[in-house]
C-alpha positions as CSV (number, residue, x, y, z in Angstrom):
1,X,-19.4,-14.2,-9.0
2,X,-21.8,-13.5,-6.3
3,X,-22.7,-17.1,-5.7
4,X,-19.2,-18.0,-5.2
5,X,-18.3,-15.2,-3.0
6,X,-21.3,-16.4,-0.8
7,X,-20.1,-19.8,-1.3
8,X,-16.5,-19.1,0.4
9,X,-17.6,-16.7,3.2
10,X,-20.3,-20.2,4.4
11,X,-17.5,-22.3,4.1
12,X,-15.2,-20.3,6.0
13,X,-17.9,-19.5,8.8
14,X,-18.5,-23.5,8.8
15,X,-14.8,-24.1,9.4
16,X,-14.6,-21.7,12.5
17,X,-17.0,-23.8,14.4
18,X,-14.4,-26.8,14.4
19,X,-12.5,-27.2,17.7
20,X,-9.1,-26.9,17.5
21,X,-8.7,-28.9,20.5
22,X,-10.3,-32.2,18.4
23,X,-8.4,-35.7,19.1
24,X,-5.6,-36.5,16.1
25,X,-5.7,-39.9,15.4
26,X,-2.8,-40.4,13.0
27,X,-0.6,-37.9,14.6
28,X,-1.0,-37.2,18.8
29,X,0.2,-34.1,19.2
30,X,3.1,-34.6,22.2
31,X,4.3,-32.1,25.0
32,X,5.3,-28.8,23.9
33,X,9.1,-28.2,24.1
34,X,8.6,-24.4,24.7
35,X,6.1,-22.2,26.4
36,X,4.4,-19.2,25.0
37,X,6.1,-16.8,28.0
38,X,9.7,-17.9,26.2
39,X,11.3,-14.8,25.3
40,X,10.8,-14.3,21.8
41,X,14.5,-13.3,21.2
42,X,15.8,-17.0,22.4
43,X,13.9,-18.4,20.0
44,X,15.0,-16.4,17.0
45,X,18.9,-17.2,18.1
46,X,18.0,-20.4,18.6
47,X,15.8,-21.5,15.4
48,X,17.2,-18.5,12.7
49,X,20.6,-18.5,11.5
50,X,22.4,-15.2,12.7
51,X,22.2,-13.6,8.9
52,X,18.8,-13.2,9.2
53,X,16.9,-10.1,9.6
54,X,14.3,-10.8,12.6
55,X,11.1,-8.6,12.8
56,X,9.7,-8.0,16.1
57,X,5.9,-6.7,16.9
58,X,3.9,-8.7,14.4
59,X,0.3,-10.0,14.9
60,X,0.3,-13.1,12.5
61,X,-3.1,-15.3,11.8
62,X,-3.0,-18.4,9.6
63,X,-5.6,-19.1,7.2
64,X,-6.4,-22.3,5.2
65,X,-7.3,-22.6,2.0
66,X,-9.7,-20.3,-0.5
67,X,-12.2,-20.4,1.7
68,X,-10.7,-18.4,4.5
69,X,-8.0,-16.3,2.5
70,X,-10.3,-14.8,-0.4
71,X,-12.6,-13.0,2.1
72,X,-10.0,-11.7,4.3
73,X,-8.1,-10.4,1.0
74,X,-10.8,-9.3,-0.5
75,X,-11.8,-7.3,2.8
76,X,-8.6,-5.8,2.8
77,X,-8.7,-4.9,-1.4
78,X,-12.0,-3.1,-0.4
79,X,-11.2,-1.3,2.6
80,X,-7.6,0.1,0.8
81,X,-7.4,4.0,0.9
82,X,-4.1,4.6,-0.5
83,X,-2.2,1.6,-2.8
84,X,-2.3,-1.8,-2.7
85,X,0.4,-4.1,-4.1
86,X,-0.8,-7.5,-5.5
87,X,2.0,-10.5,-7.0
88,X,0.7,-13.5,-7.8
89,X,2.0,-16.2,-10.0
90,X,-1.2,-17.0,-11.4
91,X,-3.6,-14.4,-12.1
92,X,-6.6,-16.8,-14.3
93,X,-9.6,-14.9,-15.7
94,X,-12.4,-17.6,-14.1
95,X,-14.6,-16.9,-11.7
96,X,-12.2,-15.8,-8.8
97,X,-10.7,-13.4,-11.1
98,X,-13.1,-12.1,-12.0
99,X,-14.2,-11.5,-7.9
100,X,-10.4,-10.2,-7.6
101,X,-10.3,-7.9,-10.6
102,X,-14.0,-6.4,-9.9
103,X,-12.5,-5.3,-6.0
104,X,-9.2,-4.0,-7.9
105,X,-10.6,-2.1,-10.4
106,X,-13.4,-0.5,-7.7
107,X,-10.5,0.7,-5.6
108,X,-8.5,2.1,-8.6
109,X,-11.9,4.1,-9.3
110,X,-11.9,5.6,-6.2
111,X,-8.0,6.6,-6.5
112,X,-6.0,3.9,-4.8
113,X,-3.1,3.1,-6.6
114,X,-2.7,-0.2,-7.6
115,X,-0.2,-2.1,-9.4
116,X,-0.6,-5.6,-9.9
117,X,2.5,-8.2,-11.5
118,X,1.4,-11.4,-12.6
119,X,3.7,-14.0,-14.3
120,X,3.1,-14.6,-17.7
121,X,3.5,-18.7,-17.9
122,X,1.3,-19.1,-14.7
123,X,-1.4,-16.6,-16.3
124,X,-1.2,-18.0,-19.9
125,X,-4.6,-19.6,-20.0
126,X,-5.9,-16.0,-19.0
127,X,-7.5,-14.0,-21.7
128,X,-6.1,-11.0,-22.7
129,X,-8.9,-8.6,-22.7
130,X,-9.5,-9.5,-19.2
131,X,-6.3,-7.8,-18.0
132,X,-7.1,-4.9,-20.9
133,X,-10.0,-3.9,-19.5
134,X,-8.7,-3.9,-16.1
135,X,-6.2,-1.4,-17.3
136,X,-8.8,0.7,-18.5
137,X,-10.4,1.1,-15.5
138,X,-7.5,1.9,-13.9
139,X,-5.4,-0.6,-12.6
140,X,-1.8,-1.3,-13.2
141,X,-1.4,-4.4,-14.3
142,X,1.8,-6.2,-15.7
143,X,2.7,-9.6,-17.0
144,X,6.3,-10.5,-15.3
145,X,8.6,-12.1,-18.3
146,X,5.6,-12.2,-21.3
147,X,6.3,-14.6,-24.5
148,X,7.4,-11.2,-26.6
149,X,10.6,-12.2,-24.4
150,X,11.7,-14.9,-26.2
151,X,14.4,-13.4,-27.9
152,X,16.0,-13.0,-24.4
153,X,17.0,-16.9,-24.4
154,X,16.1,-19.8,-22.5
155,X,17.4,-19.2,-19.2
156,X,16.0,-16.1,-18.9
157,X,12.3,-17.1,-19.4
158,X,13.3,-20.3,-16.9
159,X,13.2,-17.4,-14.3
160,X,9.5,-17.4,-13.3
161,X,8.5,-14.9,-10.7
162,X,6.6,-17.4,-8.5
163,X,5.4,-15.5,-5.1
164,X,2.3,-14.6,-4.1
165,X,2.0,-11.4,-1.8
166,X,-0.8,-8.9,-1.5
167,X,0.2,-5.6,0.3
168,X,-2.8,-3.2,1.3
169,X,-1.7,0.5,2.9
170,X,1.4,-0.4,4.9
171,X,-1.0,-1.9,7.3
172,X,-1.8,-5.9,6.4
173,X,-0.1,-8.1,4.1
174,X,-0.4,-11.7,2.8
175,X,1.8,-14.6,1.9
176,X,1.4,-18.1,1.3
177,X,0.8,-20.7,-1.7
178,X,-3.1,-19.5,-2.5
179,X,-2.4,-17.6,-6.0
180,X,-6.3,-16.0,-8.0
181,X,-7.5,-19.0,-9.5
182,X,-10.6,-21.1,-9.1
183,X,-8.4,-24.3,-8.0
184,X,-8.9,-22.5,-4.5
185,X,-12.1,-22.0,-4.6
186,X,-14.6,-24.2,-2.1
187,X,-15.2,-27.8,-3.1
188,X,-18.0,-28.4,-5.7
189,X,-17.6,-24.3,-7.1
190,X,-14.2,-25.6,-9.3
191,X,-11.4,-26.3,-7.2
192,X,-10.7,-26.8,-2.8
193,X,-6.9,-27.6,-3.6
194,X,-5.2,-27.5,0.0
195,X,-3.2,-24.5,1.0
196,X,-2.0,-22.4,3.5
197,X,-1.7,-18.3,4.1
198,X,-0.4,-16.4,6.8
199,X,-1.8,-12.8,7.4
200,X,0.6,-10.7,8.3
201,X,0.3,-7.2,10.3
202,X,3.3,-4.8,11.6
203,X,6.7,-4.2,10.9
204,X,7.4,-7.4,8.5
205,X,4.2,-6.0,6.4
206,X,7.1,-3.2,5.1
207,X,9.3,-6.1,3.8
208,X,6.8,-7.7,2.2
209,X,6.3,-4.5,0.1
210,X,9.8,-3.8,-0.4
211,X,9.7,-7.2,-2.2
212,X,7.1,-6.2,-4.6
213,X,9.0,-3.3,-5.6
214,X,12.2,-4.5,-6.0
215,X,10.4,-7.1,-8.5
216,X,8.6,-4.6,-10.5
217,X,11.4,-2.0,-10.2
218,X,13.8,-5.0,-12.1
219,X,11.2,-6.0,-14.6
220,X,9.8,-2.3,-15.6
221,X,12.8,0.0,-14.5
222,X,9.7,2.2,-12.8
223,X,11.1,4.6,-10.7
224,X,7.9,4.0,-8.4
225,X,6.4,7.6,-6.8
226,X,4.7,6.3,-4.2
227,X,8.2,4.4,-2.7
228,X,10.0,7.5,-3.1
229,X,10.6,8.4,0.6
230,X,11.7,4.7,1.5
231,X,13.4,5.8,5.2
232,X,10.4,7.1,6.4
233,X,8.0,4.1,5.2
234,X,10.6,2.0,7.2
235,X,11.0,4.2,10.3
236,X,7.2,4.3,10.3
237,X,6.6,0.5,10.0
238,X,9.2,-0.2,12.6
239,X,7.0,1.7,15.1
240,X,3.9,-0.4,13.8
241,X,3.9,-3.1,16.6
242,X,0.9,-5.5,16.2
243,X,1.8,-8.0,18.3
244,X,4.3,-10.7,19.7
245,X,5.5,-12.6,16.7
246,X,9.2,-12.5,15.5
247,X,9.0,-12.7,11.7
248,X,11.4,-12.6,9.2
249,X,11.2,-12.2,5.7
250,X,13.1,-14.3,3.4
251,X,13.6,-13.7,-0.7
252,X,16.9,-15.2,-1.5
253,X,16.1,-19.1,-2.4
254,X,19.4,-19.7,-0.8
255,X,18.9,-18.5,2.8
256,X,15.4,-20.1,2.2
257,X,16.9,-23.7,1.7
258,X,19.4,-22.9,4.6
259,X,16.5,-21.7,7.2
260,X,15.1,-25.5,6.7
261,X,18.4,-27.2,7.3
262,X,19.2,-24.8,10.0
263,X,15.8,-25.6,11.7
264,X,15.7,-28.7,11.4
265,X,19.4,-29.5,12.6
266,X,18.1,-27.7,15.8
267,X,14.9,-29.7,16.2
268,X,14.6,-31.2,19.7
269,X,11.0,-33.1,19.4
270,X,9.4,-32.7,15.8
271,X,9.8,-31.9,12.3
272,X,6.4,-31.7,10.3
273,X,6.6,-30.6,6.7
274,X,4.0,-30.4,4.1
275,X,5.2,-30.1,0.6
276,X,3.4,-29.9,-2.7
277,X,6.5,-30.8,-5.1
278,X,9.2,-32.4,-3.1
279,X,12.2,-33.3,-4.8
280,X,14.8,-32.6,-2.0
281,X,19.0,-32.2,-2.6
282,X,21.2,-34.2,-0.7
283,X,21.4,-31.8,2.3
284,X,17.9,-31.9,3.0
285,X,17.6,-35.5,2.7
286,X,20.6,-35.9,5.0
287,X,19.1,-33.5,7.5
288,X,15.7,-35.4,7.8
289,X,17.0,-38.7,8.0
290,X,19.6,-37.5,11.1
291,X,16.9,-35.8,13.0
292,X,14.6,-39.0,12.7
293,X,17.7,-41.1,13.5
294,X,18.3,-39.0,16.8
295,X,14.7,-39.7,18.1
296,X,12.9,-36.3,16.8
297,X,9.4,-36.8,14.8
298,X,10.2,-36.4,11.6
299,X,6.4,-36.5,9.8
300,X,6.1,-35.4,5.5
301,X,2.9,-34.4,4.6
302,X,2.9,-35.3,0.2
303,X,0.7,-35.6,-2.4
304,X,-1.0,-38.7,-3.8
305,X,-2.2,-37.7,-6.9
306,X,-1.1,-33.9,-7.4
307,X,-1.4,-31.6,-10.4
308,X,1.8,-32.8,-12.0
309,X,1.6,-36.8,-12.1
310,X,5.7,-36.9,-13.2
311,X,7.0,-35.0,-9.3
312,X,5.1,-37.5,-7.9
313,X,6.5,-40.6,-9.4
314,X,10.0,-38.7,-9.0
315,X,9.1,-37.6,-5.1
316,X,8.3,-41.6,-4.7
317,X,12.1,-42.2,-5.3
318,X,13.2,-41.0,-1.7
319,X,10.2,-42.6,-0.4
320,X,12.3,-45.9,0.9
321,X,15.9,-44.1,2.1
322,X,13.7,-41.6,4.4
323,X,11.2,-44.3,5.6
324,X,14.3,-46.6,7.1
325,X,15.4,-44.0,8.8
326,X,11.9,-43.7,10.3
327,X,10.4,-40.6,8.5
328,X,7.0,-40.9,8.8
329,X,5.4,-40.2,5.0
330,X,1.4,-38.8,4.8
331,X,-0.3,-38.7,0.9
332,X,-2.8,-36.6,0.8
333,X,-5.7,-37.8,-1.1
334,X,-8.4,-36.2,-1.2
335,X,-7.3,-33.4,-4.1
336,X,-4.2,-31.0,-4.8
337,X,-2.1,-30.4,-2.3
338,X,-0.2,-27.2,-2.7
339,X,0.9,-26.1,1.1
340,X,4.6,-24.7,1.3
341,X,4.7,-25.0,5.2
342,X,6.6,-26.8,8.0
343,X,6.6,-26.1,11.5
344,X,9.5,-27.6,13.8
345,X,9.1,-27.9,17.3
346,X,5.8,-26.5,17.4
347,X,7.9,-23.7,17.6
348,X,9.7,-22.3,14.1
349,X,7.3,-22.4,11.1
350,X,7.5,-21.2,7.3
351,X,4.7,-20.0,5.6
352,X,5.2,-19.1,1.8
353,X,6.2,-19.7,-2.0
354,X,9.2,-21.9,-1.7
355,X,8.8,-25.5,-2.7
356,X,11.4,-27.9,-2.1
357,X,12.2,-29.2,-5.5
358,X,15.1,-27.4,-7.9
359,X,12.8,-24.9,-10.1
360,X,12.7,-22.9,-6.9
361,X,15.8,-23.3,-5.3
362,X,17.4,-22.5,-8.7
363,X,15.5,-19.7,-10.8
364,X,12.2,-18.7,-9.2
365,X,11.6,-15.8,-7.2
366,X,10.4,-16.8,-4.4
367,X,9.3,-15.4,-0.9
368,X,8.8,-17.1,2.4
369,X,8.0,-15.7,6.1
370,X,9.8,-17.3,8.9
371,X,9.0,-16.9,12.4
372,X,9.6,-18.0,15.7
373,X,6.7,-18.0,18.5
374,X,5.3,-21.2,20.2
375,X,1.6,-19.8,19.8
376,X,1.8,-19.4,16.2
377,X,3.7,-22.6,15.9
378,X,0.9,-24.6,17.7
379,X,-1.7,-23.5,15.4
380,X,0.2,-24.3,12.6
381,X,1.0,-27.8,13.6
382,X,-2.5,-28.0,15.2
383,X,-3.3,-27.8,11.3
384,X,-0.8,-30.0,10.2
385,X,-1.8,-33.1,12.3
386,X,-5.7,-32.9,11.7
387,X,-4.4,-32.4,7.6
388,X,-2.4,-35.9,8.5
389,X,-6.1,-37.9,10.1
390,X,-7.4,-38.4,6.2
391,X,-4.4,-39.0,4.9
392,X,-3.1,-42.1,3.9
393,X,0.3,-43.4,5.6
394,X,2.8,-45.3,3.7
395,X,4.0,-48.5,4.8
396,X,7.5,-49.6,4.7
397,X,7.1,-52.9,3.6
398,X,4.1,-52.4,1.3
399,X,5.8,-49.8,-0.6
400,X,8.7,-52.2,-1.6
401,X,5.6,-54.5,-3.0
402,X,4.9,-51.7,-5.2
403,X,4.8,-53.1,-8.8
404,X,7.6,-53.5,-10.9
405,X,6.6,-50.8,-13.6
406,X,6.5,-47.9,-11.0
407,X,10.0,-48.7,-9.7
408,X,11.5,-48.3,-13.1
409,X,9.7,-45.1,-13.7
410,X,10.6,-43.7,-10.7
411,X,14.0,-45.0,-11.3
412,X,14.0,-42.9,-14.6
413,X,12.2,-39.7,-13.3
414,X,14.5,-39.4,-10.6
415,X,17.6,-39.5,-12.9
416,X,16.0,-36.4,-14.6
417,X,14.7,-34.8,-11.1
418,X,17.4,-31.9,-11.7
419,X,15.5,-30.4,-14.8
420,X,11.6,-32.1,-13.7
């Protein structure tokens, strides 16, 4: 555990040396459409539909990958002095959890409370006296929907809880696509799958939690002491300005789905997505193609190869109705990509759980952060175009010379994308 801990903290330090002003070859970044001094208000009316709840005072960093969010989570696990919250949809007993649980079940020694939820599908591989012996040191942990459920029927087991939010005194939270698992872990030390987490401190760090609890108040019926005095915690983190970012906080799949059609209907230069399972409904495909058609840069970010071969062959079916409209389609090739992200205007971005595919816009529960600041945006599609330079671009008219065999399958998956 120590080697890899060592392992991630020298490739992290290594990335920080990069220069974020470096040339994009695939992509060249074009002229801002807003300034950072725009007020941040305009740009929440502007990019956010009206319903939603918009967070003012945040101080927001993006990390990528393992290698930078393990050491800033793990930083925050240690240095915890009164509860920390921890949801994950895979929770696997390898060498990262192991790093994970040792931090957890230190703090619970030395009285933090803390309550972990993991899903029991995404954790299966796990073994069971792993978690056990984490409880006996202190730590509440719970498996979110276990196999004993079965009697509950089918649907109810389809309804995975799939987000991935660590909460640490009211003070720093995180959300993204990284869950505990070695498959984020640095190349060569079992994993470097691609991935994206935005730290998150200030008011939108209370929503986060609020989140957690409702999940483990549903599953467990806890009455949860520690939440009791809930209008205090909320007048409290309202007061806890950070810094300049207007976040908002989004748990309802629906408003998810309509916070990327209404971002994207607003776009005025560019639309970059990345998307680990991309299996879009009609709206979505009829929002990209109109944007591209009206001049914006509409760029996909998707993966080659991925961890589930089927969504690939299925994702390949929209590959020709977006490219004639002049979406521009990235595979990424060099492992797993499992980013939930897109960033509109160098402006609006999303950061989170969601993927855009119909597991999670049907039963998962899911969590994203939305926010609207040109800084944060920049960084975020800063990341996106170096992501696109070792990519490989599809072609048009060497995709329609794709052999016969993988038309038909894609023909088939994509009959069957509603329940892939």
């Amino acid at each position: 555990m120590r080697e890899l801990e060592v392992g991630i903290g020298a490739e992290a330090r290594e990335r920080t040396g990069e220069t974020p002003e470096q040339e994009v070859g695939c992509l060249p970044a074009p002229k801002p459409v807003w300034s950072p001094q725009v007020s941040p208000s305009l740009l929440a009316r502007y990019y956010l539909p009206r319903s939603h709840s918009v967070l003012r005072g945040n101080a927001c960093q993006l990390l990528r990958d393992g290698v930078e969010a393990y050491p800033a989570m793990l930083a925050a696990i240690r240095g915890a002095r009164r509860y920390i919250h921890l949801e994950t949809y895979m929770f696997i007993s390898d060498a990262v959890g192991e790093l994970f649980g040792e931090a957890l079940a230190e703090a619970a020694e030395r009285g933090v409370h803390v309550k972990v939820l993991y899903d029991a599908l995404g954790s299966w591989t796990s073994r069971r006296d792993f978690f056990e012996s984490l409880r006996a040191r202190g730590v509440d942990i719970r498996p979110f929907k276990p196999f004993s459920s079965l009697g509950r029927g089918l649907r109810y087991l389809l309804r995975r809880d799939h987000r991935k939010i660590l909460a640490v005194d009211g003070e720093v939270a995180f959300i993204g696509g990284v869950n505990i698992s070695a498959h984020w872990a640095p190349e060569g030390q079992g994993g470097a799958w691609r991935d994206d987490v935005l730290q998150v401190e200030g008011p939108a760090v209370y929503e986060l939690e609020r989140r957690f609890v409702a999940t483990w108040r549903m599953a467990f019926q806890d009455r949860f002491r520690s939440w009791r005095d809930s209008r205090h915690r909320k007048r409290q983190a309202a007061l806890r300005r950070r810094g300049e970012v207007s976040l908002a906080v989004l748990s309802s799949r629906r408003s998810i789905h309509r916070a990327y059609l209404h971002a994207i209907s607003r776009a005025k230069r560019s639309v970059l997505v990345a998307a680990a399972y991309f299996i879009p409904d009609r709206k979505l495909v009829a929002a990209l193609r109109d944007a591209a058609q009206r001049g914006v840069e509409v760029s996909l970010l998707l993966n080659s190869k991925g961890d589930h071969p089927w969504l690939v062959h299925a994702t390949r079916a929209f590959y020709e109705k977006l490219l004639t409209a002049g979406v521009r389609i990235f595979e990424w090739e060099r492992c797993v990509l499992h980013a939930k992200t897109a960033v509109v205007d160098g402006a609006w971005g999303t950061i989170g759980s969601f993927n855009l595919e119909r597991l999670s816009l049907l039963f998962n529960h899911e969590v994203n952060a939305v926010f609207a600041d040109p800084r944060l945006g920049r960084v975020l599609e800063e990341s996106f175009r170096g992501d696109c330079q070792t990519c490989r671009e599809v072609d048009l008219a060497e995709f329609r010379r794709r052999p016969l065999w993988q038309k038909l399958l894609e023909r088939v998956l994509y009959a069957f994308r509603k329940i892939l």
